[in-house]
C-alpha positions as CSV (number, residue, x, y, z in Angstrom):
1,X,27.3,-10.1,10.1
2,X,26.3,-7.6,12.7
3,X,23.2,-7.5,14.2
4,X,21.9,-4.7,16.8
5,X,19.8,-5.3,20.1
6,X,16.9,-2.4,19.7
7,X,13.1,-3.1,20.0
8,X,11.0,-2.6,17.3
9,X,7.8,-0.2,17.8
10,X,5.2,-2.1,19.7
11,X,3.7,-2.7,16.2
12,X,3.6,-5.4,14.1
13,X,6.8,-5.1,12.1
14,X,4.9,-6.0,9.1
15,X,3.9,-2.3,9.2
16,X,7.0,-1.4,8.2
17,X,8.5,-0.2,5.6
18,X,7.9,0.6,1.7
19,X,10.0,0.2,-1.5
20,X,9.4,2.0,-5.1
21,X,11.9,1.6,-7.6
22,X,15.0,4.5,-8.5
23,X,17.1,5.6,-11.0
24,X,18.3,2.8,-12.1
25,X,15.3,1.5,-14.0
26,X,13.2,5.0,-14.8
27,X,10.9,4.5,-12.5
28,X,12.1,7.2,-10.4
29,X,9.6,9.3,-12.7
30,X,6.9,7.7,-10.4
31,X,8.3,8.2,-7.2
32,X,10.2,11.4,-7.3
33,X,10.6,11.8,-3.3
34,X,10.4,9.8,0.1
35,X,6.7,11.4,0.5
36,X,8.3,13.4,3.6
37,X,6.8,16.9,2.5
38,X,5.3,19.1,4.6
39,X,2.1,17.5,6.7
40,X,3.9,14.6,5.8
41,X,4.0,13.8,9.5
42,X,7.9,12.9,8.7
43,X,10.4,15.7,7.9
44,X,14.1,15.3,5.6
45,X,15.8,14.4,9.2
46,X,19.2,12.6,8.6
47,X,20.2,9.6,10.3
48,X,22.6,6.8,10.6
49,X,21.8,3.1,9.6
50,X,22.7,1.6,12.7
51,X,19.5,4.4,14.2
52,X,16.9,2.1,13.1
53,X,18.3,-1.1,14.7
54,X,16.8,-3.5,12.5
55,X,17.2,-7.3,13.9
56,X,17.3,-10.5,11.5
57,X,13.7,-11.5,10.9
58,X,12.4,-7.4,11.1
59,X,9.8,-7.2,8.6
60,X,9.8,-4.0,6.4
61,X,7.6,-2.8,3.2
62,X,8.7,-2.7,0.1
63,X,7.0,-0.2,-2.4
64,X,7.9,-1.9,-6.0
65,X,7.5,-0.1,-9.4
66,X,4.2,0.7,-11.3
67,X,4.5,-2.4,-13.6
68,X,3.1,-4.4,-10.1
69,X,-0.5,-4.5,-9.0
70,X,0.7,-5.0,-6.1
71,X,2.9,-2.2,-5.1
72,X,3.6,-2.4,-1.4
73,X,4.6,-5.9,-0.3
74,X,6.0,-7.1,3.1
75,X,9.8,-8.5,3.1
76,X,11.9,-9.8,6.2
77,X,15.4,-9.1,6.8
78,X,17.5,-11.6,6.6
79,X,20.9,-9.9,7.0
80,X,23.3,-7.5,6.1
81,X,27.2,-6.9,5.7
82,X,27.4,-3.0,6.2
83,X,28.3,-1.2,4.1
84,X,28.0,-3.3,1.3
85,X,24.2,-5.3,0.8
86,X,20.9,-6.0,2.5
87,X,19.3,-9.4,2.5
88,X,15.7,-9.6,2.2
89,X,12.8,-12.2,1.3
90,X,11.7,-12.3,-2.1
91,X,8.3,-10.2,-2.5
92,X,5.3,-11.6,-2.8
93,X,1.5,-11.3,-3.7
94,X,-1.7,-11.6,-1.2
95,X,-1.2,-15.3,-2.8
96,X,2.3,-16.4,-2.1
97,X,3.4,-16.2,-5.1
98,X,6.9,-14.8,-6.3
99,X,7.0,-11.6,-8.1
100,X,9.0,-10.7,-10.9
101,X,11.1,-7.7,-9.9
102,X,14.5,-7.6,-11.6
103,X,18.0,-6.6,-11.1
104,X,18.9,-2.7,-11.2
105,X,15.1,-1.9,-10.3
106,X,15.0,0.5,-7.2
107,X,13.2,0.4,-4.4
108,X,12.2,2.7,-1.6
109,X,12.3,0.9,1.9
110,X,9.8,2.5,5.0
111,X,10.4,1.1,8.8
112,X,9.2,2.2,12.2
113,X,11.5,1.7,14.8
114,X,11.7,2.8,18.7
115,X,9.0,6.0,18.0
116,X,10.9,6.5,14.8
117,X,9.7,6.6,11.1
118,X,12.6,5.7,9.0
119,X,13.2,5.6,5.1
120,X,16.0,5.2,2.5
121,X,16.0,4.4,-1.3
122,X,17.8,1.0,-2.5
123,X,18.3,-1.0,-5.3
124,X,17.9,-5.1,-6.0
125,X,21.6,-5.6,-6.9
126,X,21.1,-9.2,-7.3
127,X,18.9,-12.2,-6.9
128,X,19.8,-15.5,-6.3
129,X,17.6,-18.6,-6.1
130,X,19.9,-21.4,-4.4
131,X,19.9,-22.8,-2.1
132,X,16.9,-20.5,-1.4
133,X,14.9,-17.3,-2.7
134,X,16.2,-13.7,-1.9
135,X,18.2,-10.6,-2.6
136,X,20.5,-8.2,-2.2
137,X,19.8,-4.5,-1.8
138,X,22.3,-1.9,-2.2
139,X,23.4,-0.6,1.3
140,X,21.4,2.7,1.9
141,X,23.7,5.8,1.2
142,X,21.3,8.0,2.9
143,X,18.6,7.3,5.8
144,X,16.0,9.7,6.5
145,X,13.1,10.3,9.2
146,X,11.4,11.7,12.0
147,X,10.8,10.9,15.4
148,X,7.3,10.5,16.0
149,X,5.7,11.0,19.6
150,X,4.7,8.5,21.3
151,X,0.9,8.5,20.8
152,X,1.3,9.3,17.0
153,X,-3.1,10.6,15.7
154,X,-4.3,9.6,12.1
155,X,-6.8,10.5,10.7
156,X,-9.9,8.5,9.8
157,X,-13.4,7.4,8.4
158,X,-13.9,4.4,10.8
159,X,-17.7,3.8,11.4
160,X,-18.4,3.7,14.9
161,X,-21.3,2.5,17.4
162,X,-21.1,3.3,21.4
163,X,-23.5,3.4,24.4
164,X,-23.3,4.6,28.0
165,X,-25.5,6.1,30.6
166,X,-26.3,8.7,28.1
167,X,-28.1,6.0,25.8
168,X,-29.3,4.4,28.5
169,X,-28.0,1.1,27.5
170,X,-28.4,1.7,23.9
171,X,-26.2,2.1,21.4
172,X,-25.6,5.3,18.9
173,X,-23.8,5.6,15.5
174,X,-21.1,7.6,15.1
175,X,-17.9,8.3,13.0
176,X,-14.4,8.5,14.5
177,X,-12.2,10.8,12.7
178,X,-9.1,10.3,14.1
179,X,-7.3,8.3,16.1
180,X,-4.1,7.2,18.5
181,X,-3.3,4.3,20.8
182,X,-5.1,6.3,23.5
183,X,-8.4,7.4,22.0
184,X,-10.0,8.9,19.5
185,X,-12.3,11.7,18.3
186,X,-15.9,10.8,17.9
187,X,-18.2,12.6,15.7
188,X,-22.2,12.0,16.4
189,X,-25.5,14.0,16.0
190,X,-26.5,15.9,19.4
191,X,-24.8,16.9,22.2
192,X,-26.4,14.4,25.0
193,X,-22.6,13.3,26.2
194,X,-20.8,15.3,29.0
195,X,-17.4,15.3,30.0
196,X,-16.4,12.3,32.3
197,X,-19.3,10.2,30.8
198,X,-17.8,6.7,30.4
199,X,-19.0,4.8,27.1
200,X,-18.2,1.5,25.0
201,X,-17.2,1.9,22.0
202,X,-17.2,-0.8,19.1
203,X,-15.6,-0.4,15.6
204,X,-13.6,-2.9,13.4
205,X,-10.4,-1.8,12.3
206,X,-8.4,-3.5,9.3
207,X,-4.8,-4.6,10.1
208,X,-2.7,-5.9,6.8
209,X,-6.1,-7.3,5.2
210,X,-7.4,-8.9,8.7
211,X,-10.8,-7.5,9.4
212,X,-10.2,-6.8,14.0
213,X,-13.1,-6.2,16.1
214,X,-12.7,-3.3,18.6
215,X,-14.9,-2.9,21.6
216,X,-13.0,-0.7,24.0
217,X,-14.0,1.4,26.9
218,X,-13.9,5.2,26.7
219,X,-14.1,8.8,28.6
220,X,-15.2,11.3,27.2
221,X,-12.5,13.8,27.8
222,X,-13.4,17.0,25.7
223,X,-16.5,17.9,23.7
224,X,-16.7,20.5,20.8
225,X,-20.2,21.0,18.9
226,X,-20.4,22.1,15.1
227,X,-23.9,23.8,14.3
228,X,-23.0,24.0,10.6
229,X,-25.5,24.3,7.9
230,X,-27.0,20.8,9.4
231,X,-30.5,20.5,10.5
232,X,-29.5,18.6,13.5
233,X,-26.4,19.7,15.8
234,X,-23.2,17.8,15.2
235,X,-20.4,17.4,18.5
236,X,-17.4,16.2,18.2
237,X,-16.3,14.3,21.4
238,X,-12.6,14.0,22.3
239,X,-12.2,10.0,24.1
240,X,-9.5,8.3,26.0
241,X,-8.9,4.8,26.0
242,X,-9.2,3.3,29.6
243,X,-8.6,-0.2,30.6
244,X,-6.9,-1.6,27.3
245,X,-5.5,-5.0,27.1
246,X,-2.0,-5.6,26.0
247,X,-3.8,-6.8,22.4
248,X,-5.9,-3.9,22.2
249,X,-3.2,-1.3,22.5
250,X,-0.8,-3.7,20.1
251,X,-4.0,-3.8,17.3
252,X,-4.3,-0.3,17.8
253,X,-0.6,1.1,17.3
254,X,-0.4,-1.7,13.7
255,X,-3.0,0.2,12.9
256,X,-2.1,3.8,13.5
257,X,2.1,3.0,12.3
258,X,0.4,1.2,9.2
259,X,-1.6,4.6,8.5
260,X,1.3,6.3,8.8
261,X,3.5,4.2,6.6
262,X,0.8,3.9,3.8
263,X,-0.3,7.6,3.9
264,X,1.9,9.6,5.5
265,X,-0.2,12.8,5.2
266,X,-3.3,10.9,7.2
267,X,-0.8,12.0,10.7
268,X,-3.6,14.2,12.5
């Protein structure tokens, strides 16, 4: 069975990949494209299988049909034997538990690989249960993607607080509204920040259902302010990240590729 030597995005494969069900069953009615429209942030690119060098073990999203509650599930890849099948975990609820999808229902598979979102349309072609739980997808016919720079931006609601010289040690609230592996753009009531002011920033992000605490330091590289029918003067502050750690900048691209897999149109 071939496997490829690639590295995944620096991401947690487990943002990877979706599935939603075909032809095959009907359910095609509910997912009548790869959601790779315009502002999609991923276009109708072609490419070959072998592009998204997916390793035994990858974990990819499955997006099942509307009769689940749970729609998107996590799978790993246990194999394949192009250009004939794909061997994947059996999906799963938040509990563990096993659910029911049958043969002939279609799928629609998402994965991020080396700055690349990828996706192709599948169907379970058969389940088996011994000597273990999993099953075989029909070999994609037809891959499709975009490569995505390197510091992809999504957009956001994520409650914020920060301090700095500016605050004189204390902290303000604020909103960031979007946001890459190398900063963000703040939203906050007055203009009292500059350019090259250096702040820390807190926030808690949410990373496949795992509530992360974020306290990072920032610059303030660009400032913008909005005097809109407020009564008090809104600024929007471009940020740069400075001094990550190797975890902070991993939390923060799981983040931004799960954004990106989950809502394509949130790419900023």
């Amino acid at each position: 069975m071939p496997t490829l030597n690639s590295e995944t995005a620096a991401v947690d494969a487990a943002t990877l990949g979706t599935l939603a069900p075909e032809t095959a069953t009907g359910a095609s009615q509910e997912v009548s494209s790869l959601d790779f429209g315009s502002g999609s942030g991923i276009a109708d690119d072609i490419f070959s299988f072998e592009a998204m060098r997916l390793k035994v073990g990858d974990r990819i999203q499955m997006q099942l049909p509307p009769r689940f509650a749970s729609e998107r599930v996590i799978v790993r890849l246990i194999g394949y034997l192009a250009p004939h099948s794909l061997l994947v975990t059996p999906p799963r609820d938040i509990d563990g538990f096993r659910l029911p999808i049958e043969e002939s229902e279609a799928v629609f598979v998402r994965v991020f690989a080396n700055e690349n979102a990828f996706a192709f349309e599948s169907v379970v072609s058969k389940i088996v249960r011994l000597p273990f739980d999993y099953l075989h997808l029909s070999f994609p016919t037809q891959v499709r993607g975009r490569n995505v720079r390197k510091a992809p931006r999504v957009k956001t609601r994520i409650i914020c607080s920060f301090s700095g010289a500016a605050q004189d040690g204390d902290s303000a609230p604020g909103v960031l509204v979007n946001l890459s592996a190398n900063g963000a753009l703040l939203v906050s009531r007055g203009d009292f920040l500059s350019r090259g002011d250096q702040l820390r920033l807190s926030f808690r992000l949410m990373i496949h259902g795992i509530e992360v605490l974020m306290n990072l330091e920032a610059v303030v590289r660009s400032l913008i302010a909005d005097e809109s029918a407020t009564r008090q003067e809104t600024s929007y502050f471009g940020l740069e990240f400075v001094n990550l750690t190797p975890t902070d900048r991993m939390t923060l691209q799981s983040m931004v590729y799960q954004q990106l897999i989950e809502q394509p149109q949130a790419m900023a």
